[in-house]
ZABAKE-299864 format. One record per residue (C-alpha): chain; x, y, z. Coordinates in Angstrom, 1 decimal. Layout:
N
   mol       c1       c2       c3
     A        X        Y        Z
...
END
This chain:
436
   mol       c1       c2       c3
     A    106.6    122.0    139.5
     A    106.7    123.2    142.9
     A    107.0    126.8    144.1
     A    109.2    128.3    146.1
     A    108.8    132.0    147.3
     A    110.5    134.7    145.2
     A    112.2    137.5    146.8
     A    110.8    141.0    145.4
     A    111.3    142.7    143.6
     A    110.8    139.0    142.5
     A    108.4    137.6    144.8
     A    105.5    137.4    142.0
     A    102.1    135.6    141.7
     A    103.1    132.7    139.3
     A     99.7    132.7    137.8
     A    101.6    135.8    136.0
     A    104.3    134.4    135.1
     A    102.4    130.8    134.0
     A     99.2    131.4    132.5
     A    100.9    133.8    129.4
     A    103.2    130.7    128.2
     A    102.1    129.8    124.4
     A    100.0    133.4    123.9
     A    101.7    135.3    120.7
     A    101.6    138.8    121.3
     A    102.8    141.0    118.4
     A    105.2    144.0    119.4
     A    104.9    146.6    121.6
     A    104.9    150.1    120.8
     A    105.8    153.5    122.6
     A    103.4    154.4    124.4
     A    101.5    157.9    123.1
     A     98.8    158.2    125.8
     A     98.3    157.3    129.3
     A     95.3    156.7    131.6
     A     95.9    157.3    135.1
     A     94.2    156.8    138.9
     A     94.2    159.6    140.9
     A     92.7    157.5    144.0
     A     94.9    158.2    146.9
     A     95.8    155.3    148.8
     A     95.2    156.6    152.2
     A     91.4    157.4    150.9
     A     90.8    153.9    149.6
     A     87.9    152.0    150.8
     A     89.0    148.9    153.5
     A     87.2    145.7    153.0
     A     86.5    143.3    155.9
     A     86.8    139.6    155.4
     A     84.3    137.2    154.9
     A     86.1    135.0    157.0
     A     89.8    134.4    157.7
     A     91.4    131.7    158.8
     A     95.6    130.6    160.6
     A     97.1    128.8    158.1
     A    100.3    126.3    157.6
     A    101.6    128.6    154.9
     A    102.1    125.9    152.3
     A     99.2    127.0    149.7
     A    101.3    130.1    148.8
     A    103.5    127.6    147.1
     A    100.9    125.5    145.7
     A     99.5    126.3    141.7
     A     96.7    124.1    142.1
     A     93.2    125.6    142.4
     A     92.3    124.6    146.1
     A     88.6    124.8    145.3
     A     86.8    121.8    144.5
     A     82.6    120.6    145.3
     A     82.1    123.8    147.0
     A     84.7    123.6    149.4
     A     88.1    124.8    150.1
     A     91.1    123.0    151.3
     A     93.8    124.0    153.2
     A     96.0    123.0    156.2
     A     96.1    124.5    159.5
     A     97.5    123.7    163.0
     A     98.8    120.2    161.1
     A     95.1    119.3    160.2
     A     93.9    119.3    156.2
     A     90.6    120.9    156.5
     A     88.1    121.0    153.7
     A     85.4    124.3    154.5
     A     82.6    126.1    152.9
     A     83.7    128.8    150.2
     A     81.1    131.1    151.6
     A     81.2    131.1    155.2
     A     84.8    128.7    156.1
     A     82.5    126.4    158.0
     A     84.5    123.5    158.5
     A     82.7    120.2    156.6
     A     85.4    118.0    157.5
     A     88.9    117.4    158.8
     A     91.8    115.5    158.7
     A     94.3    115.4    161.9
     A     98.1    115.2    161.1
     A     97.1    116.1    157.6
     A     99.1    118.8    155.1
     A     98.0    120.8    152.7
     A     96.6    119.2    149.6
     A     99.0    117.8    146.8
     A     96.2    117.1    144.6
     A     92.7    117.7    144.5
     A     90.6    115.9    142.2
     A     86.6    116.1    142.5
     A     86.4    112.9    144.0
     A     89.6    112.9    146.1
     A     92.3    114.7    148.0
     A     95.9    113.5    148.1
     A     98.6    114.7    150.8
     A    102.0    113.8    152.5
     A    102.0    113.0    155.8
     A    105.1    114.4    158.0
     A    105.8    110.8    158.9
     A    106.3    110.2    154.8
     A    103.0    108.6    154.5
     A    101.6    109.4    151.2
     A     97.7    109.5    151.8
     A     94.2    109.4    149.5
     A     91.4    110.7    151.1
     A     87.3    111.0    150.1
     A     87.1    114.9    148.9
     A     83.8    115.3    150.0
     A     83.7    113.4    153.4
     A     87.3    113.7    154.2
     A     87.1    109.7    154.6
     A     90.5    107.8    154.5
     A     90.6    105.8    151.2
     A     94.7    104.7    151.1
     A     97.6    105.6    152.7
     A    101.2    104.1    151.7
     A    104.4    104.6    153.5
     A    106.5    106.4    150.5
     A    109.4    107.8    152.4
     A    111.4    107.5    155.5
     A    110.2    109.7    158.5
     A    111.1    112.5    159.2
     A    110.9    114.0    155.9
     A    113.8    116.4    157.0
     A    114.1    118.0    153.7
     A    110.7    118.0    151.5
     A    108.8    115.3    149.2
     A    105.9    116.2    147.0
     A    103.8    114.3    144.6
     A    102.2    115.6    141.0
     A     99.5    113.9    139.1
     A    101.0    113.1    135.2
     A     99.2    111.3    132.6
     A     96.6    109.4    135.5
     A    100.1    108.7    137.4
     A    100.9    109.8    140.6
     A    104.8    110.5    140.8
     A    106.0    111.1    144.6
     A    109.7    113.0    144.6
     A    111.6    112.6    147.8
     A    114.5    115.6    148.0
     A    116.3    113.4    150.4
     A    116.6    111.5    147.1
     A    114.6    109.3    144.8
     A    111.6    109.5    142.5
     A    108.6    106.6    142.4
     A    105.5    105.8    141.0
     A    102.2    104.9    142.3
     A     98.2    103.8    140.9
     A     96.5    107.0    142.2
     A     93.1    104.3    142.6
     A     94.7    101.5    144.8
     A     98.2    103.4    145.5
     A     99.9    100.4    144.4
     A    103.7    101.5    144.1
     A    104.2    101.0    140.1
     A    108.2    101.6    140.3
     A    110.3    103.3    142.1
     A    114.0    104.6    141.4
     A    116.2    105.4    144.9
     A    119.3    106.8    142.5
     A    117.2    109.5    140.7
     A    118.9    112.6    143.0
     A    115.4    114.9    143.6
     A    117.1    117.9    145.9
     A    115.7    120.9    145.0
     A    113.6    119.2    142.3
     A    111.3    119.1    139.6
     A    109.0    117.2    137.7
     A    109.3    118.9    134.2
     A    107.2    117.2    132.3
     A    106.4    113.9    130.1
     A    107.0    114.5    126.4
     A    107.0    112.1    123.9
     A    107.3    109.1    125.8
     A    109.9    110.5    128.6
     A    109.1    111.5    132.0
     A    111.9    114.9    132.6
     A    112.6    115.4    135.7
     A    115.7    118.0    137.2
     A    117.5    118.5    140.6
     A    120.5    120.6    141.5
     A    123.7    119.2    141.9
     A    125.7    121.9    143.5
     A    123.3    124.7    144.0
     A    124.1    126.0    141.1
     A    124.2    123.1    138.4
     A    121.3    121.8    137.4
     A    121.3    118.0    136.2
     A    118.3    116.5    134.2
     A    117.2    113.2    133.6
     A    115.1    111.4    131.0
     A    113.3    108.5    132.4
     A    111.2    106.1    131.0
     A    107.3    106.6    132.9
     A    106.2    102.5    132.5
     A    109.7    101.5    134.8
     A    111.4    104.6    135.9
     A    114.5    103.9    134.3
     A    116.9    106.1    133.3
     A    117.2    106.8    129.9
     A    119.7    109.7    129.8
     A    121.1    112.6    131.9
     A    122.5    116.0    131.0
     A    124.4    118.5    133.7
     A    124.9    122.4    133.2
     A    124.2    125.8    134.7
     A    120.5    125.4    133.2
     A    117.2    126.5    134.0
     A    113.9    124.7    132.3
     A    112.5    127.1    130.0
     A    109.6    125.4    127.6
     A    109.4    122.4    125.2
     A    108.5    122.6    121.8
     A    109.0    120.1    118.9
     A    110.6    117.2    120.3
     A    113.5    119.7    122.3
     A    113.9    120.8    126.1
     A    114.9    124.8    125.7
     A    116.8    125.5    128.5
     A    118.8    128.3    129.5
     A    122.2    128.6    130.4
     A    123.6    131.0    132.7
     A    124.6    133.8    131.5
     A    128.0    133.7    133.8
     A    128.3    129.7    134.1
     A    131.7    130.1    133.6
     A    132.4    132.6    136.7
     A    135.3    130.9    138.7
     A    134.8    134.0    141.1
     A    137.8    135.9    139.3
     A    137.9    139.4    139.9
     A    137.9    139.5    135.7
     A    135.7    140.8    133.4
     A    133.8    137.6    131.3
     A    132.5    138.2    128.1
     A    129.4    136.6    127.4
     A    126.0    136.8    126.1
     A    122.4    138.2    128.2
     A    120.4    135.3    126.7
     A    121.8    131.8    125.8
     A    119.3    128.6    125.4
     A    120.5    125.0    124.2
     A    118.2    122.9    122.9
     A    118.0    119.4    123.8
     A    116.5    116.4    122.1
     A    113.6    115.3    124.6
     A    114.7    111.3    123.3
     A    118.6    111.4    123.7
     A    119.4    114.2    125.9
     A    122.0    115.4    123.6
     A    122.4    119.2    123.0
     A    121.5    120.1    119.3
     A    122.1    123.6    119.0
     A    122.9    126.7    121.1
     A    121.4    130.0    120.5
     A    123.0    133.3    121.8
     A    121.4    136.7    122.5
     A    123.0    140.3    122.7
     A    126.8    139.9    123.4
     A    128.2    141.7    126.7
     A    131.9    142.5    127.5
     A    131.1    141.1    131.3
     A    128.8    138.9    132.2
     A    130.6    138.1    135.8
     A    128.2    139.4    138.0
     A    124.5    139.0    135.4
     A    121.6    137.8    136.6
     A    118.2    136.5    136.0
     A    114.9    136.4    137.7
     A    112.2    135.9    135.3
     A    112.6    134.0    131.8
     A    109.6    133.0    129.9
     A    108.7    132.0    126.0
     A    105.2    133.1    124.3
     A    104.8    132.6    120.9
     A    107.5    133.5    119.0
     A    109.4    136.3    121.7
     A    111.3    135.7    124.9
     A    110.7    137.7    127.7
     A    113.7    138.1    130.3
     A    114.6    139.9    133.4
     A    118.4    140.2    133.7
     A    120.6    142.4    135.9
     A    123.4    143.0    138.1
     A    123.7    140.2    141.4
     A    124.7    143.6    143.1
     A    121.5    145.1    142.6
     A    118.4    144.7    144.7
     A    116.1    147.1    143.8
     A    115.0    145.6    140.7
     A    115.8    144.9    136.9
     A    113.9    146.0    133.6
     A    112.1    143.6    131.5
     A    113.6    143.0    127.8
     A    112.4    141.2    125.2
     A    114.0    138.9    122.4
     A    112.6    137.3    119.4
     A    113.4    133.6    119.0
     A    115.8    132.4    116.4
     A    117.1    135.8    115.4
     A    120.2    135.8    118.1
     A    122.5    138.4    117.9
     A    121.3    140.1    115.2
     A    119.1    142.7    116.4
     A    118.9    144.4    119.7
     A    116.3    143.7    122.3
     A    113.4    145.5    123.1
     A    113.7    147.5    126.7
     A    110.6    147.9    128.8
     A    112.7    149.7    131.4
     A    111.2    153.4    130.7
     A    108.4    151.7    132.3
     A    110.7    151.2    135.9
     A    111.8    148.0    137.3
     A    109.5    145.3    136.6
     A    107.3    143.8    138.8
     A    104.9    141.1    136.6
     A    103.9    139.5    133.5
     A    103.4    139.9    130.6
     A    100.2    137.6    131.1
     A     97.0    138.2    129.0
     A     98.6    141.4    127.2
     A     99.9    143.0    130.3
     A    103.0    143.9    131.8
     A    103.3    145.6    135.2
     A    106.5    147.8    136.3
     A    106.9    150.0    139.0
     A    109.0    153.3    139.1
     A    109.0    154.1    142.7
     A    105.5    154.2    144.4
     A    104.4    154.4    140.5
     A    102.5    150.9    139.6
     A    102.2    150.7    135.2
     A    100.1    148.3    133.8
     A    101.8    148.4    130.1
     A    100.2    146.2    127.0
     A    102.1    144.6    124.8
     A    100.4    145.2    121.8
     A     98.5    148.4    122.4
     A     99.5    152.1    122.8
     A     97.6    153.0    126.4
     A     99.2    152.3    129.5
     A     97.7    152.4    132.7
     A     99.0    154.1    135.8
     A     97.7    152.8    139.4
     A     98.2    155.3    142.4
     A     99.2    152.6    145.4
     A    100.4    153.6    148.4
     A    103.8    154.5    149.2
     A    105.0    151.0    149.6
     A    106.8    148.5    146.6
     A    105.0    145.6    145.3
     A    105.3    142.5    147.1
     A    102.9    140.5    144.4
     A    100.6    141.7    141.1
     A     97.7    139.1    139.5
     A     96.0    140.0    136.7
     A     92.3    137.8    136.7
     A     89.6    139.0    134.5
     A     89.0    143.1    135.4
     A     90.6    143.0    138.3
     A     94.1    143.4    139.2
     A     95.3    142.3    142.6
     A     98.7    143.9    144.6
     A    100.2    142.9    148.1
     A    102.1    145.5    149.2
     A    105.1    145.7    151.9
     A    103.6    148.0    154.2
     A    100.7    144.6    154.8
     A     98.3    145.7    152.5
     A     96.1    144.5    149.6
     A     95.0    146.5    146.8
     A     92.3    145.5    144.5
     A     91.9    147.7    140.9
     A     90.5    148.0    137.9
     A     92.9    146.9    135.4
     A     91.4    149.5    132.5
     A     90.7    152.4    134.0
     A     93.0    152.2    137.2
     A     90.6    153.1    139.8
     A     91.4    151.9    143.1
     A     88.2    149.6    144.4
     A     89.2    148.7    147.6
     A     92.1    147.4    150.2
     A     92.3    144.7    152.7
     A     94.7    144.5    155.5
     A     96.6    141.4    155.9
     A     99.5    142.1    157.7
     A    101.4    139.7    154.9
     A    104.8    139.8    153.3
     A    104.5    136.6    150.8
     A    101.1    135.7    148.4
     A    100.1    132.8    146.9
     A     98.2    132.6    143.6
     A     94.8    134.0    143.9
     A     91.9    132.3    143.8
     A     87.8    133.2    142.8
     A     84.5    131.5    143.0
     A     80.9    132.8    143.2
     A     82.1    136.4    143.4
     A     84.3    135.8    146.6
     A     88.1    136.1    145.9
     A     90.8    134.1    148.0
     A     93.8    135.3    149.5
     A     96.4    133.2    150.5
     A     99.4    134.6    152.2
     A    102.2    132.7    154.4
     A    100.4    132.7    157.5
     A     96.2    133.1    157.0
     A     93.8    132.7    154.7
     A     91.2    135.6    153.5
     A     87.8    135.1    151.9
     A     87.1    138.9    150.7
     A     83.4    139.4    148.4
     A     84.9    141.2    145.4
     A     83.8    144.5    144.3
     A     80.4    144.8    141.9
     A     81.8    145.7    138.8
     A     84.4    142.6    139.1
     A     81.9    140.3    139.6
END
């Protein structure tokens, strides 16, 4: 699935709200003791690059690791360059190249603004294919995912196809598939599930058959993709889908997912959470299932300064209330690998799930544009163009860089040298000792 960037409160490191999916974690408790940095931001020690590098911008979107046979890959100026991790030497380039789609260890796959969809040697930057996959210029967008050893190329000005990712043979292609603003979902069981919008805020989804792109089935809502599990899409439905902009108050429900059989595309059941008197004006910003709990960020359109994290347990509806995090403040990620993070202010919380000690991080008097949890380490962007890096168990501030950035893509680390992407340049930073 491709990224956009999230306005923050929202704007946060997907490898957060990604990487968590699947991991149980057991209930959290009030927390009965705290640990807390009393680093002053202003005191904190500024780290000069190893190198930096202008950018396109289009890695902060990207969830792929960019780092492949040493090198690292990223567009700039309209060329794909492939450099050194250590030094950003430039091994090779690519003119009128874009940032990477795919990166294999043998190969690098891009698109072309001219809708050329293009295979290139990873190592030598050698041209190996190149097929003309869309009409030029690609006014709106078109992207390409690996699935299953198939490379499937989406076109937002409409239409889905299929290509051998060794010759880049077209294996099918389907012109009627509408792909604006979409997604590839996923193949499960057999189906390739792929979703567009259809008003901006409908959300149609199509079952397709991956050996001939046909289409098998389509369903149309106020949905958003939430996971799949047993043979069932679990989507969720908007909390005010039925808002006809009346001035009226709309009962309705925080949480509501449908399931959907992954084989028919027919709705099996509906599941509702936590009934509200008006649900007019709710939101949602971050929805995501681990284990056997549903974690959920809801709150008033109206309110840009933030909403608390809840969450429900699955399959047990409206009978028991769900559990608040917002003592904590608004939140700002996870929960990934046990943690939570909120702020409250200029008050960062690192909060686990399943443990009684909660960490408090003393940034600077700025919000959080972005948090990452990897390893020891956690990593903040903040608004006033700086980048905190921490110690995610005792809170102790390790260093800062300044990037002068307002968006962050998903960190990156290899051979104790940590990658910053943000939507302009690129940072190569040597991380502190004891995160090494």
């Amino acid at each position: 699935m491709k990224y956009v960037p999230f306005m923050l409160k929202t704007a946060i490191s997907s490898s957060l709200l990604v990487s968590g999916a699947g991991l149980y974690l057991p209930g959290a408790q009030a927390a009965t003791s705290t640990t807390s940095s009393s680093t002053a931001a202003d005191t904190v020690t500024t780290i000069k690059p190893l190198w930096h590098d202008k950018t396109d911008g289009q890695g902060i979107y990207s969830q792929q690791s960019p780092i492949s046979n040493g090198l690292f890959y990223y567009s700039s100026g309209g060329t794909l360059k492939a450099v050194d991790l250590t030094t950003g030497k430039v091994k090779w380039s690519y003119k009128n190249g874009s940032n990477p789609e795919i990166i294999t260890n043998n190969s690098v796959f891009f698109i072309t603004n001219e809708g050329y969809l293009v295979k290139v040697n990873a190592q030598t930057g050698k041209l190996l294919w190149k097929v003309k996959a869309a009409k030029d210029p690609i006014e709106i967008g078109a992207f390409t995912e690996l699935v299953s050893g198939v490379l499937y190329f989406r076109n937002e000005h409409g239409g889905i196809a299929a290509y051998h990712p060794v010759t880049g043979k077209k294996i099918w292609e389907n012109k009627d598939i509408p792909m604006y603003v979409g997604s590839i979902d996923g193949l499960y069981d057999g189906v390739l599930v792929v979703s567009s919008t259809v008003d901006n805020r409908r959300t149609q989804f199509f079952g397709l058959d991956p050996a001939t792109g046909k289409r098998l089935w389509r369903i149309q809502g106020f949905y958003s993709f939430v996971a799949y599990r047993h043979g069932q899409l679990i989507l969720r439905e908007q909390a005010n889908a039925s808002n006809d902009v009346s001035n009226e108050p709309i009962k309705g429900y925080q949480l509501t997912l449908v399931h959907v059989d992954v084989n028919t595309g027919k709705a099996k059941t509906k599941e509702n959470y936590k009934p509200l008197e008006d649900v007019s004006r709710l939101g949602n910003t971050f929805t995501s299932l681990q284990g056997s709990y549903l974690y959920t960020v809801d709150g008033s359109l109206d309110n840009f300064d933030g909403n608390p994290l809840y969450r429900f347990t699955l399959s047990q509806e409206t009978t028991t209330e769900p559990k608040s995090f917002e003592e904590y403040g608004n939140w700002v990620a996870g929960p990934v690998n046990n943690m939570a993070f909120f702020q409250n202010g200029t008050q960062m919380t690192g909060v686990p799930i399943n443990d009684n000690e909660i960490t408090s991080f003393n940034g600077p008097d700025s919000p959080a544009l972005s948090v990452q949890l990897i390893g020891k380490g956690i990593y903040a962007g903040y608004e006033n163009g700086y980048f905190h890096i921490l110690n995610a168990e005792t809170g102790k501030a390790l260093g800062k860089v300044k990037t002068g950035a307002q968006q962050y893509g998903k960190l990156f680390s290899a051979n104790g040298i940590l990658y910053i992407q943000t939507e302009h340049d690129l940072f190569a930073i040597s991380l502190p000792k004891e995160l090494k």
